[in-house]
LUMGUKE-455380 format. One line per field, with one value per residue (C-alpha): residue in three letters; residue number from 1; x, y, z. Coordinates in pm, 1 decimal, padded with zeros to 6 digits. Layout:
<recs>
aa: Ala|...
i: NUM|...
east: X|...
north: Y|...
up: Z|...
</recs>
This chain:
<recs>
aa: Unk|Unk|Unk|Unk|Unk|Unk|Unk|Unk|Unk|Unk|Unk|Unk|Unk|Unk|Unk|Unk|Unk|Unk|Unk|Unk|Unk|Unk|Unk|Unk|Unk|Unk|Unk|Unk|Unk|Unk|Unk|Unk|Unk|Unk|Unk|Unk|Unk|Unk|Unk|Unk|Unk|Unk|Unk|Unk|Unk|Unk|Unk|Unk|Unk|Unk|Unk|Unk|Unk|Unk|Unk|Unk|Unk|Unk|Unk|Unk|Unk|Unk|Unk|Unk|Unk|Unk|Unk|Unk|Unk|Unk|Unk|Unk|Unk|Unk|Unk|Unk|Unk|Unk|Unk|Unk|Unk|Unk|Unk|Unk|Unk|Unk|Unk|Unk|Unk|Unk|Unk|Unk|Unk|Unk|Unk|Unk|Unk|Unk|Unk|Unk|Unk|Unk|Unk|Unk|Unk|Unk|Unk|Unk|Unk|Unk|Unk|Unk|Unk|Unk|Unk|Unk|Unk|Unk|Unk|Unk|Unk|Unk|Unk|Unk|Unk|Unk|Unk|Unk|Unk|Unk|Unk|Unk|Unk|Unk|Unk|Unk|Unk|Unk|Unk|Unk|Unk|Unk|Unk|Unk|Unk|Unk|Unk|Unk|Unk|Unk|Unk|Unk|Unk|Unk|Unk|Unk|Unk|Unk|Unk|Unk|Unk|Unk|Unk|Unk|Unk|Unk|Unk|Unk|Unk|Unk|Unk|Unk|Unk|Unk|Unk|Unk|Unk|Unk|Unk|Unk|Unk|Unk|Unk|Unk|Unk|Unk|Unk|Unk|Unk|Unk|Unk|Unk|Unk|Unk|Unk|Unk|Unk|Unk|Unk|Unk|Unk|Unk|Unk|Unk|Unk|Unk|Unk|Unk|Unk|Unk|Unk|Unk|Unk|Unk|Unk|Unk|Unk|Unk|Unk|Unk|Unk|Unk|Unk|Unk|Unk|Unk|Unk|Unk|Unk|Unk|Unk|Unk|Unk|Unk|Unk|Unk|Unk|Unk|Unk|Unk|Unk|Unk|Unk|Unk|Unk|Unk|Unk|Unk|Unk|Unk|Unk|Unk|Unk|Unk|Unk|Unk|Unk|Unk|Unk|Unk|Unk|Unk|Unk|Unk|Unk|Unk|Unk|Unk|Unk|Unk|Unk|Unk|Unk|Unk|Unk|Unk|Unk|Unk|Unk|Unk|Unk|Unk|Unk|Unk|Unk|Unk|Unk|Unk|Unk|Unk|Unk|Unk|Unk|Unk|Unk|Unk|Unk|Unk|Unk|Unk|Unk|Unk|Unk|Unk|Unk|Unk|Unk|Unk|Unk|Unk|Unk|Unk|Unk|Unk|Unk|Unk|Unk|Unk|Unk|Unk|Unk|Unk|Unk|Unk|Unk|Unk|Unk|Unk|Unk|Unk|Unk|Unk|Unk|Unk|Unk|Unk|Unk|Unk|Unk|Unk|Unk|Unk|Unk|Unk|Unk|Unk|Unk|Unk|Unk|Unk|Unk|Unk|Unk|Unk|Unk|Unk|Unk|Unk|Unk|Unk|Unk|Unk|Unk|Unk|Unk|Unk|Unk|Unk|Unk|Unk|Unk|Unk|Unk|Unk|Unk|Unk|Unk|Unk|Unk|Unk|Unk|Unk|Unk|Unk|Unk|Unk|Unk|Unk|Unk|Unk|Unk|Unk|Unk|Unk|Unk|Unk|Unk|Unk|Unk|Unk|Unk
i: 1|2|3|4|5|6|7|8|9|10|11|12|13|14|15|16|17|18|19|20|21|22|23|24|25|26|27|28|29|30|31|32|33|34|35|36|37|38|39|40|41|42|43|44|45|46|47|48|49|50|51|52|53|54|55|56|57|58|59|60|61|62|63|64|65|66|67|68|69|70|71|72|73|74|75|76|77|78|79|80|81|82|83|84|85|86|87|88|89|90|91|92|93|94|95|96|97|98|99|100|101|102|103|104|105|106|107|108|109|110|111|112|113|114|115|116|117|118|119|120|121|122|123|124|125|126|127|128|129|130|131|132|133|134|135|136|137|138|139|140|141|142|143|144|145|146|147|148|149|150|151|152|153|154|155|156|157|158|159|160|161|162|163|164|165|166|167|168|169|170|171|172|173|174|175|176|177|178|179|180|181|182|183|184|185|186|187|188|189|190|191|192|193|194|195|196|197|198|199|200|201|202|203|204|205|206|207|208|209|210|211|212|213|214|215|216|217|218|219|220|221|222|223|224|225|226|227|228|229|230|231|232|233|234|235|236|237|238|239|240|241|242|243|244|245|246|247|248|249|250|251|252|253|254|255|256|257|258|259|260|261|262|263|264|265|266|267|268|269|270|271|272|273|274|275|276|277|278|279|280|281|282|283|284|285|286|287|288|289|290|291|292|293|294|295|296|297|298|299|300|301|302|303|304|305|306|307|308|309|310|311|312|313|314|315|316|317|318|319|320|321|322|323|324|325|326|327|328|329|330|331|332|333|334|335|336|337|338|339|340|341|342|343|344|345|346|347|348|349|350|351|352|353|354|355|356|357|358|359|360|361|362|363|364|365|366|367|368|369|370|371|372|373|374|375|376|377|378|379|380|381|382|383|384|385|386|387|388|389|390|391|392|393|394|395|396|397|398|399|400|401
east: 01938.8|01734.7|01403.1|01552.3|01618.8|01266.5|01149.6|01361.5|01203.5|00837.6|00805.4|00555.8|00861.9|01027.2|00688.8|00635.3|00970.8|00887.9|00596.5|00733.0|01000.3|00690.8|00515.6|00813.1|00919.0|00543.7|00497.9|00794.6|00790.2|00415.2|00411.2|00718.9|00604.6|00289.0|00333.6|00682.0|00567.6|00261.1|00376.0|00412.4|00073.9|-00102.4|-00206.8|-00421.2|-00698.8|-00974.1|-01097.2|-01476.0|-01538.5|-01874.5|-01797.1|-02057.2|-01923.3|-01896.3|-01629.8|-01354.1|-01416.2|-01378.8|-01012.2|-00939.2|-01100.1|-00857.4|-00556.0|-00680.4|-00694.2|-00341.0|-00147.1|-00297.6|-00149.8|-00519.1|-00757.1|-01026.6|-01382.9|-01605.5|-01920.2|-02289.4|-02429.3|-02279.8|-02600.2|-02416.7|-02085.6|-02119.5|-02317.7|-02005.6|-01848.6|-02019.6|-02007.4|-01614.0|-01561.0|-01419.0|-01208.3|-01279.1|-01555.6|-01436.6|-01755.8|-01643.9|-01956.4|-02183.8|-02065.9|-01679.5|-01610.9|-01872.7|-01707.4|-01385.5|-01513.9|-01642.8|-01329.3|-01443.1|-01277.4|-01456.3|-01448.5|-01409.5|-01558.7|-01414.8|-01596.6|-01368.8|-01511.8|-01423.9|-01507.7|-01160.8|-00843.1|-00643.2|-00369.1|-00625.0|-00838.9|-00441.0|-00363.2|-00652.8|-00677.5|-00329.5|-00446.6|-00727.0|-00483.2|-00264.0|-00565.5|-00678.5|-00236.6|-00276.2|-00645.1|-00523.0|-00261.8|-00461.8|-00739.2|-00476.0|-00358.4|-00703.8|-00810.2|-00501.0|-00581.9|-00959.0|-00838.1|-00616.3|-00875.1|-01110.7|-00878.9|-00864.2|-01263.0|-01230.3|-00972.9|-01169.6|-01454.2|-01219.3|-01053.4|-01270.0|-01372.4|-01290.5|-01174.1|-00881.6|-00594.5|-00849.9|-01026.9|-00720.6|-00624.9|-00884.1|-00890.1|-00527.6|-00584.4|-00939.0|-00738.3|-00428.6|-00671.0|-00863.9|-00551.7|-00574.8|-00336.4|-00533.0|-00893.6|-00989.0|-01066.0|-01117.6|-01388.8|-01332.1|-01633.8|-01547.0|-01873.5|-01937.2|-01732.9|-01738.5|-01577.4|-01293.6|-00972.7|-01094.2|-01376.9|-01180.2|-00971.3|-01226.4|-01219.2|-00852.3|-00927.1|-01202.4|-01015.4|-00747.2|-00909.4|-01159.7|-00926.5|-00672.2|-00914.4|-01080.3|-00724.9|-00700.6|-01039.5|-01006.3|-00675.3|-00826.3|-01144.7|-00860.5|-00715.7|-00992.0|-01104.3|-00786.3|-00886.3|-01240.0|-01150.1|-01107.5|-01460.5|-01629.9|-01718.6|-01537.8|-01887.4|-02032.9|-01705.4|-01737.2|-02128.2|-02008.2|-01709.0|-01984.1|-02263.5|-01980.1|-01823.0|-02258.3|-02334.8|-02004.1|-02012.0|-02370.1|-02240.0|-01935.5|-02168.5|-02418.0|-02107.0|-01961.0|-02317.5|-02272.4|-01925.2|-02045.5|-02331.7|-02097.3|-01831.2|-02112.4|-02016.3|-02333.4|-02461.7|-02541.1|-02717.9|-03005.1|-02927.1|-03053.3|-02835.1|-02529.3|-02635.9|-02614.4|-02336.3|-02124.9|-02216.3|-02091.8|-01823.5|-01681.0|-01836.5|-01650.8|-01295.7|-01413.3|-01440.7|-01148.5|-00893.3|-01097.0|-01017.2|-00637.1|-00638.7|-00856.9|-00655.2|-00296.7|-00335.5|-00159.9|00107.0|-00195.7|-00185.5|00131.9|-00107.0|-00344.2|-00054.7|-00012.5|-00336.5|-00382.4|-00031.4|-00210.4|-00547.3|-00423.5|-00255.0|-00554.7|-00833.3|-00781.7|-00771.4|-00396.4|-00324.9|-00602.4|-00658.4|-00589.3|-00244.6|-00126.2|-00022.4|-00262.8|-00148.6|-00207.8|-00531.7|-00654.9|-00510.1|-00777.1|-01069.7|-01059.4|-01029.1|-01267.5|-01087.6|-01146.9|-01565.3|-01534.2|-01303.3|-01565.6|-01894.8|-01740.3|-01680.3|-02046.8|-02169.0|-01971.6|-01932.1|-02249.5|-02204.3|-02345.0|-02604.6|-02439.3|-02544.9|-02280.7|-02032.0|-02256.3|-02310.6|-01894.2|-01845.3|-02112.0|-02027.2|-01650.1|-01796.2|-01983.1|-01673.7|-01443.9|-01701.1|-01724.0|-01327.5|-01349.5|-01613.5|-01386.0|-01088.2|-01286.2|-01464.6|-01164.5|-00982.9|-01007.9|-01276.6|-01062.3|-01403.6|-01464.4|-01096.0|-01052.8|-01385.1|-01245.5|-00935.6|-01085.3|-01317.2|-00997.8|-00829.1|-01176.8|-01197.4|-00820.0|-00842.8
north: 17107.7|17064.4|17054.1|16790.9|16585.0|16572.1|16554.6|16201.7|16103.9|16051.6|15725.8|15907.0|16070.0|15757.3|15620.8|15914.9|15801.8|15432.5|15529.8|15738.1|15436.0|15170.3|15429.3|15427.2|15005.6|14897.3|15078.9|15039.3|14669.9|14613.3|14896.6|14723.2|14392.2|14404.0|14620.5|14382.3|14217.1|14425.2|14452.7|14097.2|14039.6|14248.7|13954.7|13892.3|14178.8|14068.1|14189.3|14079.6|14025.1|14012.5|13939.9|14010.6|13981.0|13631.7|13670.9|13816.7|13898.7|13571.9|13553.3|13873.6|13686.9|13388.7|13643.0|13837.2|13517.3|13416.4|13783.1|14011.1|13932.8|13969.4|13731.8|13711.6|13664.1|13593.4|13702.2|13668.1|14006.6|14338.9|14384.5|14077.8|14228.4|14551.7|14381.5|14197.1|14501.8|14648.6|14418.4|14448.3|14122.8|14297.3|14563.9|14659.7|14557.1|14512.2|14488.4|14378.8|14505.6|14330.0|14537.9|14557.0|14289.5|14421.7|14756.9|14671.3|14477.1|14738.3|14993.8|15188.0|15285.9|15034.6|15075.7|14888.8|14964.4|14939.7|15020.4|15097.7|15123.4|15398.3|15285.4|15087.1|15152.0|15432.6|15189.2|14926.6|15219.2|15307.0|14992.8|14980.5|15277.0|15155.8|14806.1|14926.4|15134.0|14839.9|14555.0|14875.5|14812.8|14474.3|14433.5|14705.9|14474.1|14181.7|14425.8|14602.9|14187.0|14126.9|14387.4|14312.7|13946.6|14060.4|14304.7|14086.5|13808.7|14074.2|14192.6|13985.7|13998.8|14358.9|14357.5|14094.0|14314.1|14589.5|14451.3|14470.6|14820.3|15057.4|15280.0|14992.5|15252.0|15443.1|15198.5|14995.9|15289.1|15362.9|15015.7|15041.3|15382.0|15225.7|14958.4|15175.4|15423.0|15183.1|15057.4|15245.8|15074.6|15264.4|15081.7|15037.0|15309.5|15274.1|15424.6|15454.0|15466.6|15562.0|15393.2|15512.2|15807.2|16105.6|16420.4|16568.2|16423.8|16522.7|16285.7|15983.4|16038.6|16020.6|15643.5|15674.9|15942.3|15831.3|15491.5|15675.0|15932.8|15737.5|15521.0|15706.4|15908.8|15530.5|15492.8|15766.6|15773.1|15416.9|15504.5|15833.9|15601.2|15307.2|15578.1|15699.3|15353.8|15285.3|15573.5|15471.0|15105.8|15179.2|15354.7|15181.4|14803.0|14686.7|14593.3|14913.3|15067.0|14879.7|14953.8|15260.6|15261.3|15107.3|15374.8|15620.0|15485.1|15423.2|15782.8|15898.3|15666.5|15851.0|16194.4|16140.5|16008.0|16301.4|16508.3|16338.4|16399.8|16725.6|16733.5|16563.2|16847.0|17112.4|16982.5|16889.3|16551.4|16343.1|16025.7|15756.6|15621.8|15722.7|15947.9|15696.7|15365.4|15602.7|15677.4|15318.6|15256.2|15532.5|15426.6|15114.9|15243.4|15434.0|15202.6|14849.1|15065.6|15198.2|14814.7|14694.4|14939.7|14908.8|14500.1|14586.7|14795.4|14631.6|14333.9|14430.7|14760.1|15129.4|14870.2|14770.8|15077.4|14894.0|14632.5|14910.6|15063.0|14732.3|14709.3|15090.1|14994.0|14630.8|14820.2|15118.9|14857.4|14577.9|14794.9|14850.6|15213.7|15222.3|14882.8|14680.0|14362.6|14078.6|14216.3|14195.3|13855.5|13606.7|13665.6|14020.3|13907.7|13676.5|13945.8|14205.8|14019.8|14030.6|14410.2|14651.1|14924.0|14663.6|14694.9|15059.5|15134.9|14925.0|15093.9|15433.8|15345.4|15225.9|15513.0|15791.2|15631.6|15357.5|15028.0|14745.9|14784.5|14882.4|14631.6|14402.1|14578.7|14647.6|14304.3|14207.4|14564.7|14424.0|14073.9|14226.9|14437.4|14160.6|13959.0|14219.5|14279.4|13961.3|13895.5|14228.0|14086.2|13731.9|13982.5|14129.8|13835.7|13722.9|14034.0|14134.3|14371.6|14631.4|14799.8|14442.5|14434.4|14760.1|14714.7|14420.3|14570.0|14799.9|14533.8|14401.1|14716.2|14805.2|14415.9|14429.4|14814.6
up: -03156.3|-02876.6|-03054.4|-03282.6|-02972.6|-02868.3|-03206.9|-03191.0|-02804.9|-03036.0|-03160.1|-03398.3|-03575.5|-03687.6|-03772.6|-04012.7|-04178.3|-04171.3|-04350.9|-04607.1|-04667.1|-04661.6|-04964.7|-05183.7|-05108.1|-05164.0|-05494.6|-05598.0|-05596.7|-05691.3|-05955.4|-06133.0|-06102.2|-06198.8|-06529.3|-06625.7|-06914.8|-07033.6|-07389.4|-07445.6|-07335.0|-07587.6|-07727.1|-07449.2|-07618.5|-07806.9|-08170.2|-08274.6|-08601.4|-08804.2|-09145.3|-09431.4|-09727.1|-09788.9|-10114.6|-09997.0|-09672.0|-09619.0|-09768.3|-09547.2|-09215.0|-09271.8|-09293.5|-08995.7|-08794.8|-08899.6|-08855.9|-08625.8|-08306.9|-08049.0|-07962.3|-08301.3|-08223.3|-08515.5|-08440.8|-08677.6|-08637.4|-08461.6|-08225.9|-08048.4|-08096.5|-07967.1|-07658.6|-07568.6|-07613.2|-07338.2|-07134.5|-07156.8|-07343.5|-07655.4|-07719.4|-08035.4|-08309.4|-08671.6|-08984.4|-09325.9|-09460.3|-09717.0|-10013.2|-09940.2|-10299.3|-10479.0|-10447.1|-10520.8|-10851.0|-10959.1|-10914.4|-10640.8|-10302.0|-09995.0|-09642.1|-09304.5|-08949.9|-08663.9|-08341.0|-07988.5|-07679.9|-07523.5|-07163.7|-07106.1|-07000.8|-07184.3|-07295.7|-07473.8|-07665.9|-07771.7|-07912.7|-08041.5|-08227.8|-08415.8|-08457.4|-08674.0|-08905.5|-08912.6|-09028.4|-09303.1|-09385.7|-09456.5|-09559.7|-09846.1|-09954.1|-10023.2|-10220.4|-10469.0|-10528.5|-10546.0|-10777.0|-11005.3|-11050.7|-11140.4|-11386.5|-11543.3|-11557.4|-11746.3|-11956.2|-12213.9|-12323.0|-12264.0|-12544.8|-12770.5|-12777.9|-12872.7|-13126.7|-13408.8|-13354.4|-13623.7|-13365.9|-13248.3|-13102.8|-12949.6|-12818.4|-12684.1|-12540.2|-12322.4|-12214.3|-12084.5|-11940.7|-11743.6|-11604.1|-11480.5|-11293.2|-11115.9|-10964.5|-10612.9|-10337.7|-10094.3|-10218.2|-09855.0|-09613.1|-09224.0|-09081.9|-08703.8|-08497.1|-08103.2|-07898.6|-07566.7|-07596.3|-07406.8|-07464.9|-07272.8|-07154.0|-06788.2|-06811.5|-06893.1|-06559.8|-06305.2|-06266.8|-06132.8|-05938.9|-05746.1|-05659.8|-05545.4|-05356.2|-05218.5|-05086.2|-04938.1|-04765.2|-04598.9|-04521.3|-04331.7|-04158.3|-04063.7|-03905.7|-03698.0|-03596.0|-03483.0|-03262.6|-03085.1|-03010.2|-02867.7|-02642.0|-02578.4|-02524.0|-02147.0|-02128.7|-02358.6|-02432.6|-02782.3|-02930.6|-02865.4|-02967.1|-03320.0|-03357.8|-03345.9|-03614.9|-03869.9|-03758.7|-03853.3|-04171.3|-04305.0|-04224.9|-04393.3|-04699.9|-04725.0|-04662.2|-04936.0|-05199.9|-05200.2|-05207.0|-05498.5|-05691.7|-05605.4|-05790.8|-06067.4|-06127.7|-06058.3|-06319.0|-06576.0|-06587.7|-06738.2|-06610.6|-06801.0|-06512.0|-06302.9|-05987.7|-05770.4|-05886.6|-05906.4|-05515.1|-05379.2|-05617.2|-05452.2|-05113.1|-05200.3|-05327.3|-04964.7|-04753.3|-04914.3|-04894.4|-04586.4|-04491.8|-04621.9|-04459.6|-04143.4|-04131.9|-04093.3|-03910.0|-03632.1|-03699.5|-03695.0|-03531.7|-03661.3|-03870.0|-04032.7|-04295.8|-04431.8|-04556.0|-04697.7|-04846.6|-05029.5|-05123.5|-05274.7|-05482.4|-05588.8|-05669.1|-05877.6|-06106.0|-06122.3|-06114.5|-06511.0|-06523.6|-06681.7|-06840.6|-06946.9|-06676.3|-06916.9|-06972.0|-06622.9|-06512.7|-06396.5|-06022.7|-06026.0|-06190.0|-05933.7|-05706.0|-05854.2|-05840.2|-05472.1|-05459.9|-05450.9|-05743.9|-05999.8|-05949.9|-05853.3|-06200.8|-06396.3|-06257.4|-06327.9|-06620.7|-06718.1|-06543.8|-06708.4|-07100.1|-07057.0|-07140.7|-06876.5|-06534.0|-06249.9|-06054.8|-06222.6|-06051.9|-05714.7|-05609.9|-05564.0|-05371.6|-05146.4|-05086.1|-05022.5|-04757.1|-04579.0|-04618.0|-04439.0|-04202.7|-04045.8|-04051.4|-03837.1|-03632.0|-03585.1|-03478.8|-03231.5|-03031.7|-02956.2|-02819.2|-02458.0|-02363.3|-02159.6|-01957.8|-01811.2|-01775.4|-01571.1|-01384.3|-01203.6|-01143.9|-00922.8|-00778.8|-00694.8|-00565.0|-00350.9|-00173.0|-00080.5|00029.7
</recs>
């Protein structure tokens, strides 16, 4: 009983359970709503379609347009498609290729592609994945209607010519039997092509955890640097004290991206990158969350991690790792765009399944650490320095000693 009584003189104890209680509130109120409402934003994906066939495929692009529930693209070629692709515009590529009526004229099974890129977030390439058996549904539909209006159209010069064959019932028979057989409701196949895929499910979970970890470890290191300032700020003048902080969180941003090279080798995972832009882009990477959790806490202090609390909760659900970014609401949108998970979630992604240049996703990381630099720098011009401070306290002490 005793030691519980002194456990309850720290201040650090209840802090600890503030903390705990500020974990649970935060998530629990960004994590709910930000994902309220996903499902009714599904329509908020986007489809690209290159359409060659210019006789039905163009009765099966009107019905597309009109029933599937995504954003339709219609693009000229699938070199352009697929670049958009990459570049994260699309989600998935669909080809009606040149042959698909041709094919079906002439009673044989036809095929669409669809191409999924496999460098989004696990709940698009999902949807995706049953979108394209759904389209094969419907496109199916419209063939076997298609195919019976053609074979009924035929049918009568096919029975002309076999009328006045000696061999009538024979004849008449095979006709009917011909027409019957090429009757297949399942005339259209879907041919699933999975671009910048990678195999194992490992792989695809990196992106998450490297947000995650990365940032709860800046968290915690800009905490343990606040701290010792706090201790040095008596010694030590603030500016020196902050050259310092950034000399530190450089040299460990360095330090933590050779390190998570080294993982990468160790774990086999490939690059589609070259060592060196995957080196500044993980620098990058630490040093703009090193930044960002650094600015709150010089600004508000130790109750500044309930702010970087907040923003881990807002960046695990924006960055796009879980639920595709144009599903979430257009405040938790706008919200993204300022954070630094949404660039570091996209880069992985290019570097791990390939798609864009990293240096797409470099240049925001950057600008975002220059910009919570300088707020830092703002915060701390106009604080106090405390060696200044104490020196002329004891100026004071010495002239009325």
């Amino acid at each position: 009983m005793k030691t519980f009584k002194h456990f309850l003189k720290h201040s650090e104890t209840f802090v600890g359970i503030a903390a705990a209680f500020a974990f649970l509130l935060v998530f629990f109120c960004v994590w709910m709503t930000a994902y309220n409402g996903v499902a009714d934003r599904a329509d908020k994906l986007k489809i690209g379609l290159v359409n060659e066939d210019q006789q039905m495929g163009s009765m099966i692009e009107e019905e597309i347009m009109k029933k599937v529930p995504f954003e339709i693209r219609s693009y000229q070629s699938i070199e352009s498609a697929k670049q958009d692709m990459n570049q994260r515009e699309l989600d998935m590529v669909m080809q009606i290729p040149e042959s698909f009526s041709n094919q079906l004229q002439e009673n044989t099974q036809t095929e669409i592609h669809y191409f999924i890129n496999q460098a989004n977030a696990s709940l698009a390439k999902q949807i995706m994945d049953g979108a394209a058996n759904n389209i094969t549904q419907l496109i199916n539909e419209h063939a076997y209607a298609y195919k019976q209006k053609l074979i009924v159209s035929n049918l009568p010069e096919q029975m002309n010519a076999a009328v006045p064959s000696k061999e009538l019932a024979q004849n008449l028979t095979a006709s009917i039997s011909k027409v019957v057989q090429s009757l297949h409701v399942q005339s259209v196949q879907s041919v699933v092509e999975k671009t910048n895929n990678t195999d194992g499910f490992t792989v695809t979970m990196v992106p998450l955890m490297v947000v995650l970890a990365s940032f709860v470890g800046s968290m915690l290191m800009s905490l343990n640097l606040t701290i010792v300032s706090s201790k040095l700020k008596n010694s030590y003048s603030k500016w020196s004290i902050f050259l310092v902080r950034q000399i530190i969180n450089v040299s460990a941003s360095i330090l933590l991206a050779m390190i998570t090279l080294l993982f990468f080798a160790i774990f086999h995972i490939e690059l589609n990158t070259t060592l060196w832009e995957m080196g500044i882009f993980q620098i990058l990477v630490y040093f703009s969350f090193l930044s960002l959790t650094q600015m709150f806490v010089i600004l508000f202090g130790p109750s500044g991690m309930l702010f970087n609390i907040l923003a881990l909760s807002s960046q695990l659900v924006t960055s796009g790792v879980i639920v595709p970014k144009v599903m979430l609401s257009d405040f938790y949108q706008t919200v993204g765009s300022y954070l630094p998970a949404t660039y570091v979630a996209d880069g992985y992604y290019t570097v791990i399944f390939g798609g864009e240049h990293l240096t797409t996703d470099m240049l925001p990381l950057l600008l975002i650490s220059v910009v919570t630099l300088f707020v830092a720098v703002i915060r701390i011009m106009v604080q106090k320095n405390s060696v200044l401070t104490v020196n002329e306290e004891l100026r004071e002490k010495n002239i009325s000693s």
